[in-house]
Structure formats: C-alpha cells, structure tokens
PDB file of N, CA, C and O in Angstrom:
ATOM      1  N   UNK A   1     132.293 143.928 107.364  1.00  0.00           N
ATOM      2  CA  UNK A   1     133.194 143.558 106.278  1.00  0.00           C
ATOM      3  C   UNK A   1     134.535 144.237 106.505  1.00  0.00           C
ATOM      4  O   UNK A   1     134.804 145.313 107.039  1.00  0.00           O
ATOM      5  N   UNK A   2     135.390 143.196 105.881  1.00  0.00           N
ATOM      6  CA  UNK A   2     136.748 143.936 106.131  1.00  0.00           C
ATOM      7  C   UNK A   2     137.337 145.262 105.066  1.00  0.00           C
ATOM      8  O   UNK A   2     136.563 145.797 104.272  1.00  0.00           O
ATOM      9  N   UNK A   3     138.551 145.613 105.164  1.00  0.00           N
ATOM     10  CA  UNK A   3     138.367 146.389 104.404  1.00  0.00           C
ATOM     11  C   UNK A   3     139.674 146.324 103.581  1.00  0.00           C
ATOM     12  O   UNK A   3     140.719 146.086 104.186  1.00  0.00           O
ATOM     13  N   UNK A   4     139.693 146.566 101.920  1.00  0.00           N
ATOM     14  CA  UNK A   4     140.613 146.661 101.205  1.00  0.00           C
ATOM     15  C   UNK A   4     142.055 146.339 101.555  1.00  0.00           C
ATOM     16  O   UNK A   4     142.686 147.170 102.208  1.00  0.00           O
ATOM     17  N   UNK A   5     142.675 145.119 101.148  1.00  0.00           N
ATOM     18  CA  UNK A   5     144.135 145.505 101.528  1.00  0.00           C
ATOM     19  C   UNK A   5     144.783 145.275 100.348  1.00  0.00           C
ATOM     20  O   UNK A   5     144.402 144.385  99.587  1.00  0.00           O
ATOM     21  N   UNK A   6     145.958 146.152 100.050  1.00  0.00           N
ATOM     22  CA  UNK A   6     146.714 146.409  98.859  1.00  0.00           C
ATOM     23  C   UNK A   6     147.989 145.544  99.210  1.00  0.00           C
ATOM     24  O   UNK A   6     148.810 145.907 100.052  1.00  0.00           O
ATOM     25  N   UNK A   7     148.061 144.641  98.659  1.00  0.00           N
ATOM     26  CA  UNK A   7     149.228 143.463  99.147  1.00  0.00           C
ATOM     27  C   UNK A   7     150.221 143.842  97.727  1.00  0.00           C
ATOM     28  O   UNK A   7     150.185 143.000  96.830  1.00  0.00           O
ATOM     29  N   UNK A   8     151.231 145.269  97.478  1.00  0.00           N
ATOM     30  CA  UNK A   8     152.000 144.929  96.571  1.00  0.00           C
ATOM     31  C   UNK A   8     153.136 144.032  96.721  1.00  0.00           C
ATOM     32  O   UNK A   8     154.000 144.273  95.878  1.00  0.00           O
ATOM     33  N   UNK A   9     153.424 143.081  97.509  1.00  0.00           N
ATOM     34  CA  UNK A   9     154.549 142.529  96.808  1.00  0.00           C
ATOM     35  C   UNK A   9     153.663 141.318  96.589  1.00  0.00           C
ATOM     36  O   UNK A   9     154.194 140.215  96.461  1.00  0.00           O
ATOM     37  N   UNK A  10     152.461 141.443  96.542  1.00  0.00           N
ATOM     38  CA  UNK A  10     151.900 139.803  95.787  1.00  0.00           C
ATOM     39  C   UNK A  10     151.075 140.358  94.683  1.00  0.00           C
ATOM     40  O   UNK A  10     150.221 139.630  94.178  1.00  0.00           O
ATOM     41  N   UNK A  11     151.280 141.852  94.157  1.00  0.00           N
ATOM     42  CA  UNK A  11     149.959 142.368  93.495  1.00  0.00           C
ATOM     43  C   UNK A  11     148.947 141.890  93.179  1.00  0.00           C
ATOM     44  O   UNK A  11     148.566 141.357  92.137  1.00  0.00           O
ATOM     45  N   UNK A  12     148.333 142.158  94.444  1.00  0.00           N
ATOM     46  CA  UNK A  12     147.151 141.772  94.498  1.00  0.00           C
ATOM     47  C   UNK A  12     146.112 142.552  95.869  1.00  0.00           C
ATOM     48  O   UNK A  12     146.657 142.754  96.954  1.00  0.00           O
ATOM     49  N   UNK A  13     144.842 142.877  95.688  1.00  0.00           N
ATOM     50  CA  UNK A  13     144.240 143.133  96.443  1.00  0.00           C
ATOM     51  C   UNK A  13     143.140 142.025  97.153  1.00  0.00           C
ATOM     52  O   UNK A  13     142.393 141.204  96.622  1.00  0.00           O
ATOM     53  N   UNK A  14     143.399 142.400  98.727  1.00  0.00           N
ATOM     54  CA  UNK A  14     142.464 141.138  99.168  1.00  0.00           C
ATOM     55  C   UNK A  14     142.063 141.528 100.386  1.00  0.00           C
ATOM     56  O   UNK A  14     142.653 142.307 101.135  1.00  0.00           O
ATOM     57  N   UNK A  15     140.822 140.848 100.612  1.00  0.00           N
ATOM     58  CA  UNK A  15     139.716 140.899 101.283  1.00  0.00           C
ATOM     59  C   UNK A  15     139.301 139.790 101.833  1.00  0.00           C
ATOM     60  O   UNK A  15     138.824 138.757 101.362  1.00  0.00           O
ATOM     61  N   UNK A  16     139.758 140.445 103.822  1.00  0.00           N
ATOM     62  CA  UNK A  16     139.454 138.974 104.360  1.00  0.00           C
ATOM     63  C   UNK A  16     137.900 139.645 104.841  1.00  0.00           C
ATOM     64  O   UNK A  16     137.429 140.782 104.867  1.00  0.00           O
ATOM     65  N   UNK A  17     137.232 137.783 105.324  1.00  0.00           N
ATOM     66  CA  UNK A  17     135.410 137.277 105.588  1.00  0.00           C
ATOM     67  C   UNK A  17     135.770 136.603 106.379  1.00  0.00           C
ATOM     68  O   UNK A  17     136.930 136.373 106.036  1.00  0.00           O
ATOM     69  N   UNK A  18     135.557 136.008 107.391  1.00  0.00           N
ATOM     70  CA  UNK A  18     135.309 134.976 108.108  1.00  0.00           C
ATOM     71  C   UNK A  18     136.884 133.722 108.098  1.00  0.00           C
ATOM     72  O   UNK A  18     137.143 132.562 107.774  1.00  0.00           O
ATOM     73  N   UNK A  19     137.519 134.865 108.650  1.00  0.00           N
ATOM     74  CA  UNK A  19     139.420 133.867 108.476  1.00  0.00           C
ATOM     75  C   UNK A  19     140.092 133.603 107.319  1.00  0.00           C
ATOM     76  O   UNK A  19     141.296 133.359 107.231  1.00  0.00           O
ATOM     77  N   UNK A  20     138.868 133.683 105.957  1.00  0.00           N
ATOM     78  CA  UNK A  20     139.522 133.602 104.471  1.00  0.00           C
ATOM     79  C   UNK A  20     139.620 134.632 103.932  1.00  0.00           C
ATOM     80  O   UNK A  20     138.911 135.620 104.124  1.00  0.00           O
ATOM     81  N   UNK A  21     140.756 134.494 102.991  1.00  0.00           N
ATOM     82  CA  UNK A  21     140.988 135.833 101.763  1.00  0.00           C
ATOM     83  C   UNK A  21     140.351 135.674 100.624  1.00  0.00           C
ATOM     84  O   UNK A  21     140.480 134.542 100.156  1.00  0.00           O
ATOM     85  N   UNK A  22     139.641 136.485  99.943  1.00  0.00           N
ATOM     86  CA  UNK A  22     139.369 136.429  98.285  1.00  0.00           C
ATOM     87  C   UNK A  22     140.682 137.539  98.267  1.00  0.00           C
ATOM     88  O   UNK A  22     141.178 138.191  99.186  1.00  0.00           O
ATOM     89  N   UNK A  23     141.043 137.453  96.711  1.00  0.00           N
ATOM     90  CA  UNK A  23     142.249 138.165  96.079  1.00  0.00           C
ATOM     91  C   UNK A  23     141.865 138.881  94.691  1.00  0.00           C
ATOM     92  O   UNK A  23     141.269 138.307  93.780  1.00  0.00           O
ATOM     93  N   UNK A  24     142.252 140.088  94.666  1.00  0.00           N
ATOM     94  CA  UNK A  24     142.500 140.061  92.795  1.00  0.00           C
ATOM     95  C   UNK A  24     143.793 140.228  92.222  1.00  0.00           C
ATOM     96  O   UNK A  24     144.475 141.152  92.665  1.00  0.00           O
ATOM     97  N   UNK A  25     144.076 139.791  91.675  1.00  0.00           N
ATOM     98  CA  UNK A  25     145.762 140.049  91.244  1.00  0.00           C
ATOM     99  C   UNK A  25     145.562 140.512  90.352  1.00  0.00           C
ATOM    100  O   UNK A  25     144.731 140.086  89.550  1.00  0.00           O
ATOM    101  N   UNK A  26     146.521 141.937  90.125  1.00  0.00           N
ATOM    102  CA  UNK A  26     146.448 143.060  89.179  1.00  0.00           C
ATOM    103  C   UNK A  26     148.191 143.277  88.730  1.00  0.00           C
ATOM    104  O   UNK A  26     149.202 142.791  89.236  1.00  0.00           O
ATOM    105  N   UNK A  27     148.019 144.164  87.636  1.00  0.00           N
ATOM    106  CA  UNK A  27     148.686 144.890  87.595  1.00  0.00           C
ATOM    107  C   UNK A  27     148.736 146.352  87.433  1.00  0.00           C
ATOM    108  O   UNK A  27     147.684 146.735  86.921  1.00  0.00           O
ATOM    109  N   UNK A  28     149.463 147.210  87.647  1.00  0.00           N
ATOM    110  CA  UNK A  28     148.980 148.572  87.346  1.00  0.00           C
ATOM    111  C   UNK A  28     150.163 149.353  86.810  1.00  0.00           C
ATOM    112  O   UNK A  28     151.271 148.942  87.155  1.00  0.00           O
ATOM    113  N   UNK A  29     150.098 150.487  85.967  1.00  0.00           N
ATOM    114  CA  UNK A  29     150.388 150.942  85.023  1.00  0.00           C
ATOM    115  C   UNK A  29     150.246 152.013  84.326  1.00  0.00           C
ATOM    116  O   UNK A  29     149.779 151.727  83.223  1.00  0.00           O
ATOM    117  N   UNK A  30     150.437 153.144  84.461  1.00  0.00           N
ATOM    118  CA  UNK A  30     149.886 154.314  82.783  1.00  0.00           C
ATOM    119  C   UNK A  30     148.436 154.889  83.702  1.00  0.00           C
ATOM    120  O   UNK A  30     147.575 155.475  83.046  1.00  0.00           O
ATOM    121  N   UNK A  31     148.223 154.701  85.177  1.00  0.00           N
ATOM    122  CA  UNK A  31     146.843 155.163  85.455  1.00  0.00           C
ATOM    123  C   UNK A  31     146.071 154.194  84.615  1.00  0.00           C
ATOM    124  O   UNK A  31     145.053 154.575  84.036  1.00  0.00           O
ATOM    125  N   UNK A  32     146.500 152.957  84.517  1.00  0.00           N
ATOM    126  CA  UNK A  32     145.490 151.488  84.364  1.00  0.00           C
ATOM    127  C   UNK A  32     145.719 150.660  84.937  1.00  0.00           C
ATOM    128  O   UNK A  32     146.882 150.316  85.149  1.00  0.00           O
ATOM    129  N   UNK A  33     144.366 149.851  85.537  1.00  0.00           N
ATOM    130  CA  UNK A  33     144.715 148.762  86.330  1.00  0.00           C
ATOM    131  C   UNK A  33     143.859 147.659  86.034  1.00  0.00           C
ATOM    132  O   UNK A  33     142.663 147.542  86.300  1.00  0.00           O
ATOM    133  N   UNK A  34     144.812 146.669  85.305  1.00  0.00           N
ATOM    134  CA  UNK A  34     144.599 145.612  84.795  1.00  0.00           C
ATOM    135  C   UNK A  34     144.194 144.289  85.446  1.00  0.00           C
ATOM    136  O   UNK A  34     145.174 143.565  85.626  1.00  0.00           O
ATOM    137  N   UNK A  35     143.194 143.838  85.795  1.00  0.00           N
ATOM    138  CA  UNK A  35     142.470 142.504  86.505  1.00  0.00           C
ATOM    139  C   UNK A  35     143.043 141.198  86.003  1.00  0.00           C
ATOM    140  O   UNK A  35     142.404 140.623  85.122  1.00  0.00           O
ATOM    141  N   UNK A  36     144.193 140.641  86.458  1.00  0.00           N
ATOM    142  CA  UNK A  36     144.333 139.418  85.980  1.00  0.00           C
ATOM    143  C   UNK A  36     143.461 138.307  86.101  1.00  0.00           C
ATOM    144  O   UNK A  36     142.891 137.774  85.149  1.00  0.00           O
ATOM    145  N   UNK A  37     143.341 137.876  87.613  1.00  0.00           N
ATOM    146  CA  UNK A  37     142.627 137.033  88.023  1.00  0.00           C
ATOM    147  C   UNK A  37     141.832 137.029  89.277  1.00  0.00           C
ATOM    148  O   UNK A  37     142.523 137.317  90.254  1.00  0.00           O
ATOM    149  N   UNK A  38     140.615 136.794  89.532  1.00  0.00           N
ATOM    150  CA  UNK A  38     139.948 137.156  90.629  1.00  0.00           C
ATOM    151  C   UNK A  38     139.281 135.604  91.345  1.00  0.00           C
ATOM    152  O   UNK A  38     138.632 134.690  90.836  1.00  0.00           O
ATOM    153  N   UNK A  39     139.889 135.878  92.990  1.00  0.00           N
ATOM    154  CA  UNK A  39     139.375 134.280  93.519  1.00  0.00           C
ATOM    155  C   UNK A  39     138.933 134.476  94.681  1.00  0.00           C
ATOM    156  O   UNK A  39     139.282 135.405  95.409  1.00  0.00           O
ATOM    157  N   UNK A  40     137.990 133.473  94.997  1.00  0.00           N
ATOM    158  CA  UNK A  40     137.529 133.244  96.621  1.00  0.00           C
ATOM    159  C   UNK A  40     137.884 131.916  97.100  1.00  0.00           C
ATOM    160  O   UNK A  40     137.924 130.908  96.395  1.00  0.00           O
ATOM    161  N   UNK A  41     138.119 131.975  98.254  1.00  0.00           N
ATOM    162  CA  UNK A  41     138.291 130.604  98.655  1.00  0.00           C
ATOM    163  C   UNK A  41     137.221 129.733  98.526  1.00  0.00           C
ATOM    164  O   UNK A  41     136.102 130.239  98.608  1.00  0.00           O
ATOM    165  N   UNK A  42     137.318 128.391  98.321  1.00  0.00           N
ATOM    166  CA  UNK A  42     135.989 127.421  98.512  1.00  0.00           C
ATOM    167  C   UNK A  42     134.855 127.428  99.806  1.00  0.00           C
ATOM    168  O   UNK A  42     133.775 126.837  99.834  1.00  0.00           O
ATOM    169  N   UNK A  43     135.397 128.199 100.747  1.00  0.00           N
ATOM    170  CA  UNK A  43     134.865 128.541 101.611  1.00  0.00           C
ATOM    171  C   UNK A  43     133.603 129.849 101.708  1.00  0.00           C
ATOM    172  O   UNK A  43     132.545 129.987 102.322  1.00  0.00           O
ATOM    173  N   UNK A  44     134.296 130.557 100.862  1.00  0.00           N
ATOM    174  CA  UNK A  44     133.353 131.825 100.466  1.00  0.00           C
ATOM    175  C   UNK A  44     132.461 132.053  99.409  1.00  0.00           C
ATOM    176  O   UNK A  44     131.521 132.826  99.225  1.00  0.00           O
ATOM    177  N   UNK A  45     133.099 131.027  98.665  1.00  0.00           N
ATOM    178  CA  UNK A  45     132.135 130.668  97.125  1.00  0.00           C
ATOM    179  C   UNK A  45     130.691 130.948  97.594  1.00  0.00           C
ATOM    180  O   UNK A  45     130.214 130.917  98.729  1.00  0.00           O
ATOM    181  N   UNK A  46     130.074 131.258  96.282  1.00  0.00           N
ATOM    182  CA  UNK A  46     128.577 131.472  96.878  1.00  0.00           C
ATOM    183  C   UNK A  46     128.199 132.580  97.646  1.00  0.00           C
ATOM    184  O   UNK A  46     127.055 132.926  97.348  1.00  0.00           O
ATOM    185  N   UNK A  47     128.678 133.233  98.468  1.00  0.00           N
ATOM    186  CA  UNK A  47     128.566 133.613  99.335  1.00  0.00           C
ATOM    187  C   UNK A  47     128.416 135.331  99.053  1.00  0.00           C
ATOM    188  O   UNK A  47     127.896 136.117  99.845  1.00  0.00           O
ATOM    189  N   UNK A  48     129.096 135.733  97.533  1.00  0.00           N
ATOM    190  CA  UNK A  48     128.850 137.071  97.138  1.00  0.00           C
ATOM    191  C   UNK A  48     130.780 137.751  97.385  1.00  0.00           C
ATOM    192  O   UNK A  48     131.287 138.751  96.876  1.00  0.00           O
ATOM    193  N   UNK A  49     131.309 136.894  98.182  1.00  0.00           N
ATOM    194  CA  UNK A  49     132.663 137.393  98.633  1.00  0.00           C
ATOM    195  C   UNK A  49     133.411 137.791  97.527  1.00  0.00           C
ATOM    196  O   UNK A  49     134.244 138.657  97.791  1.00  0.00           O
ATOM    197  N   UNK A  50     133.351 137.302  95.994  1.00  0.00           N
ATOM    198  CA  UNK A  50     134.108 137.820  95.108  1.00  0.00           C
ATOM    199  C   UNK A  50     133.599 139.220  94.396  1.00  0.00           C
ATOM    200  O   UNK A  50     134.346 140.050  93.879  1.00  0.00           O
ATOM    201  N   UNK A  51     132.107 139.302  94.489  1.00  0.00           N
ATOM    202  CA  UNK A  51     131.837 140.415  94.339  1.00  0.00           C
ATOM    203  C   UNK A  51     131.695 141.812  94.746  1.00  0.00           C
ATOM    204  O   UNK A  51     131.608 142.882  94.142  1.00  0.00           O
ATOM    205  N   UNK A  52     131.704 141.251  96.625  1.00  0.00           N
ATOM    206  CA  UNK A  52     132.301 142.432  97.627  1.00  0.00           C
ATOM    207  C   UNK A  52     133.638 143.111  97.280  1.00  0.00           C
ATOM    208  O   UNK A  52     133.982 144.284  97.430  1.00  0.00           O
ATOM    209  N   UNK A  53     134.244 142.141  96.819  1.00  0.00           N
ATOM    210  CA  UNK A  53     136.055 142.155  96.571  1.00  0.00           C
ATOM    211  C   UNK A  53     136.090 143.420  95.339  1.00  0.00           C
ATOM    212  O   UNK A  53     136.725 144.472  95.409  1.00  0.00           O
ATOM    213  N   UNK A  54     135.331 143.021  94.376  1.00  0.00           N
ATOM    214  CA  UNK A  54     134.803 143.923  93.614  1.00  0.00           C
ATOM    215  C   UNK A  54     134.631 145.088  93.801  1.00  0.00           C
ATOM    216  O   UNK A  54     135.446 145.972  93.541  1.00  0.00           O
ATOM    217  N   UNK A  55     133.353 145.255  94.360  1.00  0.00           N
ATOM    218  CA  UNK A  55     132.949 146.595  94.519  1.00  0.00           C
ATOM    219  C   UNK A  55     133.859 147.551  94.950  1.00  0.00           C
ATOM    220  O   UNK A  55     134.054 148.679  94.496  1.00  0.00           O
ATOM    221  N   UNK A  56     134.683 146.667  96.376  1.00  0.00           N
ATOM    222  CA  UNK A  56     135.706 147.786  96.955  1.00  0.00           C
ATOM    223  C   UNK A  56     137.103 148.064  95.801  1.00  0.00           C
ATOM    224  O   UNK A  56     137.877 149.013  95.925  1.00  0.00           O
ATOM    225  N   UNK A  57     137.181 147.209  94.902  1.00  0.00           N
ATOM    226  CA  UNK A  57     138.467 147.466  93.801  1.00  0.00           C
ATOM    227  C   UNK A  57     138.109 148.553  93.087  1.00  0.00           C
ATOM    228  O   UNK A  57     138.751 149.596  92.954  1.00  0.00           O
ATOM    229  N   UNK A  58     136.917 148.230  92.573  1.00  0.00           N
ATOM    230  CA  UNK A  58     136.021 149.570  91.536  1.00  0.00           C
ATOM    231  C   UNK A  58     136.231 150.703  91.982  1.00  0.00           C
ATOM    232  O   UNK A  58     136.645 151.696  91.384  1.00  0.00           O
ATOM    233  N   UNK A  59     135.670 150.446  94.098  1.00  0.00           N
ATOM    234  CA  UNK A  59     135.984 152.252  94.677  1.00  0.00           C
ATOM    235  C   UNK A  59     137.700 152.580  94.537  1.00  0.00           C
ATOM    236  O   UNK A  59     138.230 153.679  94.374  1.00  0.00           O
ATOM    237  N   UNK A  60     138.261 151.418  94.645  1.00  0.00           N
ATOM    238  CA  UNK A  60     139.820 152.186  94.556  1.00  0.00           C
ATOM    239  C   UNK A  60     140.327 152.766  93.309  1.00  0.00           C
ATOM    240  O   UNK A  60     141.080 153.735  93.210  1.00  0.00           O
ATOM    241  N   UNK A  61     139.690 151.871  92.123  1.00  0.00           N
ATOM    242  CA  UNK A  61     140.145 152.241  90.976  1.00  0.00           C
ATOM    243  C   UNK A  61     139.542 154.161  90.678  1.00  0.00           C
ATOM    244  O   UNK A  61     140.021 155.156  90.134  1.00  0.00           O
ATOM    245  N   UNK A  62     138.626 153.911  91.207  1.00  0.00           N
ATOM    246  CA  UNK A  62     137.503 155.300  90.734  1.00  0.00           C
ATOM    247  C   UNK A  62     138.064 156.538  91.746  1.00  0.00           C
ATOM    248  O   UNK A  62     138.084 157.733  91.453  1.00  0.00           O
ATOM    249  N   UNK A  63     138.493 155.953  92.959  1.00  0.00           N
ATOM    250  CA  UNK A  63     139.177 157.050  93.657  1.00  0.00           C
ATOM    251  C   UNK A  63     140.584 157.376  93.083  1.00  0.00           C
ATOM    252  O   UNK A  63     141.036 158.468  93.427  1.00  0.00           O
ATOM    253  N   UNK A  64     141.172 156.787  92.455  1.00  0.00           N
ATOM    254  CA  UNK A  64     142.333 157.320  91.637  1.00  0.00           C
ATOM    255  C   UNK A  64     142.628 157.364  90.532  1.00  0.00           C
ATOM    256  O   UNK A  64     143.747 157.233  90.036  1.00  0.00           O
ATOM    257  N   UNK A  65     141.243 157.632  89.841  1.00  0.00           N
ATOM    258  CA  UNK A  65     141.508 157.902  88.395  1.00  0.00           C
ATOM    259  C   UNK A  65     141.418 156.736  87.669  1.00  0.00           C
ATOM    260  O   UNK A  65     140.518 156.796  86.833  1.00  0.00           O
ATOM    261  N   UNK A  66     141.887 155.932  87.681  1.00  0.00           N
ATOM    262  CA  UNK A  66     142.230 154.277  87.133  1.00  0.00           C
ATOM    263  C   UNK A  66     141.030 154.106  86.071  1.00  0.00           C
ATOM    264  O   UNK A  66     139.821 154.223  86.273  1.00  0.00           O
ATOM    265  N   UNK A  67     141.856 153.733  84.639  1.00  0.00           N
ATOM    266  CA  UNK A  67     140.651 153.180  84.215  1.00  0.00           C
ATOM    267  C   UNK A  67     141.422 151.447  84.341  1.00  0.00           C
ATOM    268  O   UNK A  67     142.593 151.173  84.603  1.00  0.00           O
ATOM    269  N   UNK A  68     140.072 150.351  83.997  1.00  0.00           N
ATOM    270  CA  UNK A  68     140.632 148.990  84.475  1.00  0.00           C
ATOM    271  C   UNK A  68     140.076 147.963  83.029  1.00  0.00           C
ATOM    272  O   UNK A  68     139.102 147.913  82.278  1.00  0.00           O
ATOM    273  N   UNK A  69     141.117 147.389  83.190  1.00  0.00           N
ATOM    274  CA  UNK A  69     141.126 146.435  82.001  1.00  0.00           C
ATOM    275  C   UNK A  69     141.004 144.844  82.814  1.00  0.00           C
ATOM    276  O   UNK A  69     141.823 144.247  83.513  1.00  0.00           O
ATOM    277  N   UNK A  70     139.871 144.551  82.459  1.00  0.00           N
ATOM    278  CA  UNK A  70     139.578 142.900  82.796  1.00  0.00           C
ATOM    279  C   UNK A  70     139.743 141.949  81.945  1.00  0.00           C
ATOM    280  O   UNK A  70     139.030 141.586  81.010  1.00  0.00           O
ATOM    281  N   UNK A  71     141.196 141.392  82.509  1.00  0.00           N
ATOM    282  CA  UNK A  71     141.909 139.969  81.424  1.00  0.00           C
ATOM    283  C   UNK A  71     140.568 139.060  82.418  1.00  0.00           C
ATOM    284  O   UNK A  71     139.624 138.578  81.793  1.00  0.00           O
ATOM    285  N   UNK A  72     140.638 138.918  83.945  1.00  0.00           N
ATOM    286  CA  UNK A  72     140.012 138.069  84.401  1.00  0.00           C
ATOM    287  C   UNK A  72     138.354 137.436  83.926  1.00  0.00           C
ATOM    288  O   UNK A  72     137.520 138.341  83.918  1.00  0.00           O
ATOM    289  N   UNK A  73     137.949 136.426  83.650  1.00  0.00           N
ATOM    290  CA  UNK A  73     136.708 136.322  83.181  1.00  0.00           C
ATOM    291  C   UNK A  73     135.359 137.152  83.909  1.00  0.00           C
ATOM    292  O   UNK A  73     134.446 137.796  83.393  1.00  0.00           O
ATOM    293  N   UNK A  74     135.708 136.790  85.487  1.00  0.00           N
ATOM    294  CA  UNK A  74     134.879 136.807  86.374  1.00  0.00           C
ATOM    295  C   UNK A  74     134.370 138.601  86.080  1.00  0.00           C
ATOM    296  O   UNK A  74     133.227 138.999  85.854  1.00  0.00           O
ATOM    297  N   UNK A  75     135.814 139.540  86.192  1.00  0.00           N
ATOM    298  CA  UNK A  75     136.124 140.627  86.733  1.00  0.00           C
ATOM    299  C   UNK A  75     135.061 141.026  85.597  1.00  0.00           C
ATOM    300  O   UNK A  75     133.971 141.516  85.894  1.00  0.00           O
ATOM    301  N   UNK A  76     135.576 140.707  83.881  1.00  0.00           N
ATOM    302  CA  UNK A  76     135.248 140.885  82.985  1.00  0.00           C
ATOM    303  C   UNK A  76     133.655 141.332  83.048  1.00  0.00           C
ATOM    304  O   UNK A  76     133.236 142.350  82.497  1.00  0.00           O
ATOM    305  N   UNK A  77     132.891 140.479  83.751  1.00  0.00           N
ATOM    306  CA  UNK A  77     131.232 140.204  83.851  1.00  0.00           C
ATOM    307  C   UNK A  77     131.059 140.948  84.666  1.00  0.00           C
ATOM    308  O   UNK A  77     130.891 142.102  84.272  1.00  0.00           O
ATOM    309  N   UNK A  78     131.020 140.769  85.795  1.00  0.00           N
ATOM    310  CA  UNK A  78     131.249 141.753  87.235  1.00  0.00           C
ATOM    311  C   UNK A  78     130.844 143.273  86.501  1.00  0.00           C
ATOM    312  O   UNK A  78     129.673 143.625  86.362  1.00  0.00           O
ATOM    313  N   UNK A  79     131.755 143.913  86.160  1.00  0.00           N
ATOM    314  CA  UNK A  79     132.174 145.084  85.812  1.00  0.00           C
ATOM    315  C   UNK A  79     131.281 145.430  84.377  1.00  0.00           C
ATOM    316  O   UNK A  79     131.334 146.586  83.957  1.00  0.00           O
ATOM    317  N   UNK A  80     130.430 144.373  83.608  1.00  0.00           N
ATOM    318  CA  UNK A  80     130.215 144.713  82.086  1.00  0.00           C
ATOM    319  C   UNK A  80     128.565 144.733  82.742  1.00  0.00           C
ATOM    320  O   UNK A  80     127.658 145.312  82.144  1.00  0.00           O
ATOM    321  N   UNK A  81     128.399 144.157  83.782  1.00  0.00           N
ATOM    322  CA  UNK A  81     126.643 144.189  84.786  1.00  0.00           C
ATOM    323  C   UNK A  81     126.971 145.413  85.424  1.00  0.00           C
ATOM    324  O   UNK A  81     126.392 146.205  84.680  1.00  0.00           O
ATOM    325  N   UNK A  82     127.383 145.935  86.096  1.00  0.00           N
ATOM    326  CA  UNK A  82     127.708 146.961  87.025  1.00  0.00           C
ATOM    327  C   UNK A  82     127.476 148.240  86.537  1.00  0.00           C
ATOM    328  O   UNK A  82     128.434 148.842  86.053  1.00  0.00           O
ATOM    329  N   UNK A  83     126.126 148.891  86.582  1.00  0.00           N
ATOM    330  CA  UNK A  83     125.684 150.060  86.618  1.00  0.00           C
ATOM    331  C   UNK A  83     126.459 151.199  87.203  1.00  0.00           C
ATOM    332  O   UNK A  83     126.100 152.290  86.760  1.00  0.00           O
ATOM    333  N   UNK A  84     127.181 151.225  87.857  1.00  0.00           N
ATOM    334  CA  UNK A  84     127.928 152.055  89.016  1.00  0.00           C
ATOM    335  C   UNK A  84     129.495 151.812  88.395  1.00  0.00           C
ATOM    336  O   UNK A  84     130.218 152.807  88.330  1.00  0.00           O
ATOM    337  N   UNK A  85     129.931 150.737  88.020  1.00  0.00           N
ATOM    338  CA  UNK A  85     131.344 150.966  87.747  1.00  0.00           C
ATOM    339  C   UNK A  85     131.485 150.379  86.273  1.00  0.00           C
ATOM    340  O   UNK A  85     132.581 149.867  86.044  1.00  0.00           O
ATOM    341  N   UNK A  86     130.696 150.370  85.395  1.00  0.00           N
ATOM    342  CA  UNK A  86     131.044 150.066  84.294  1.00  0.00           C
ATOM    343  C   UNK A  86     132.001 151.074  83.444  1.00  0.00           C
ATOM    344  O   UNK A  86     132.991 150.920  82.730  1.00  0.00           O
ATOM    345  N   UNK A  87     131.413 151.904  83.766  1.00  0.00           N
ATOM    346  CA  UNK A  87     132.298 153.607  82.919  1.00  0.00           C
ATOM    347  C   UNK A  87     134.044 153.241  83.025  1.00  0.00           C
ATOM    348  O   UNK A  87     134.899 153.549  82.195  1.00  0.00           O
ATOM    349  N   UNK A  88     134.260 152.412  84.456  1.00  0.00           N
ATOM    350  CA  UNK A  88     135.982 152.700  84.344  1.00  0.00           C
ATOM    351  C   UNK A  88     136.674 151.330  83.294  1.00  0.00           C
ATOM    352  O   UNK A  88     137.851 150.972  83.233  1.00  0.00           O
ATOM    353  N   UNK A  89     135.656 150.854  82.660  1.00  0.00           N
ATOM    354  CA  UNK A  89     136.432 149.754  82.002  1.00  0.00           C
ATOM    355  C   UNK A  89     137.403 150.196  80.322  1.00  0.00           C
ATOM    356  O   UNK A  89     136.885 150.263  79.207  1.00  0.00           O
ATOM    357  N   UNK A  90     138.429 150.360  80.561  1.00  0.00           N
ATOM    358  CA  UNK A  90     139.037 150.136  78.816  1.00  0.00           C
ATOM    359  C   UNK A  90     138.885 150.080  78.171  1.00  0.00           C
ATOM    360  O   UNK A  90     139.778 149.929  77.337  1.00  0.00           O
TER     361      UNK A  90
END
C-alpha cells in the first residue's frame, strides 16, 4: 500500500492503489480537522480503498493531536464503527 500524501493546495489527502487515487478533502484549523468529503475511484469501489484512506487519516490526525469533525457521510460512519479511532471525533 501506498502511503499518505498531503496534497495542500487541493486540501486533500490521497492515497494511490493500483494507478488510482481515493481522496479526502479536508479542512484544518484550531488543531481540527474537518472531513468534507471522502472518494474512491469507480475502480477501487468495493475494494476497502476508502477505508484504507481512512485508517491512514485517523493515524495522521492522532499523530498530531487533531481532533476531526466528519461533515462527510462516509467519514462520519467509518470513524462512529472504529474502535481504534473513534475517541478523535468532535
């Protein structure tokens, strides 16, 4: 798996699989980092790729303090199941 890339001038973090990107577009703020929207390509769908995308956001958020606010639906669920990173939610 690839690993984390912090794309600020598209804020967004993304994670290439197999030639495609999943993305999350954030914003951040106050030591909060807010989940707008979270996507995989049609290619990766299924495949768990938005939730990899996940896990590694959670470790970034948790390695710097961050607590995270999920506008995104997906992120929202993700994170409200997540035994391991539920604590950093807002």
């Amino acid at each position: 798996m690839s690993e984390l890339r912090d794309n600020t001038s598209a804020s967004q973090y993304e994670l290439d699989e197999n030639g495609h990107t999943s993305f999350a577009r954030y914003r951040k703020q106050d030591g909060v980092l807010t989940i707008m929207y979270v996507e995989a390509p049609p290619e990766l769908r299924g495949t768990g790729a938005a939730g990899r995308l996940m896990t590694q956001v959670a470790e970034e958020a948790r390695k710097n303090n961050w607590r995270v606010v999920p506008v995104c639906g997906y992120a929202a669920g993700w994170l409200r199941r997540s035994k391991q990173y539920g604590d950093l939610v807002l």
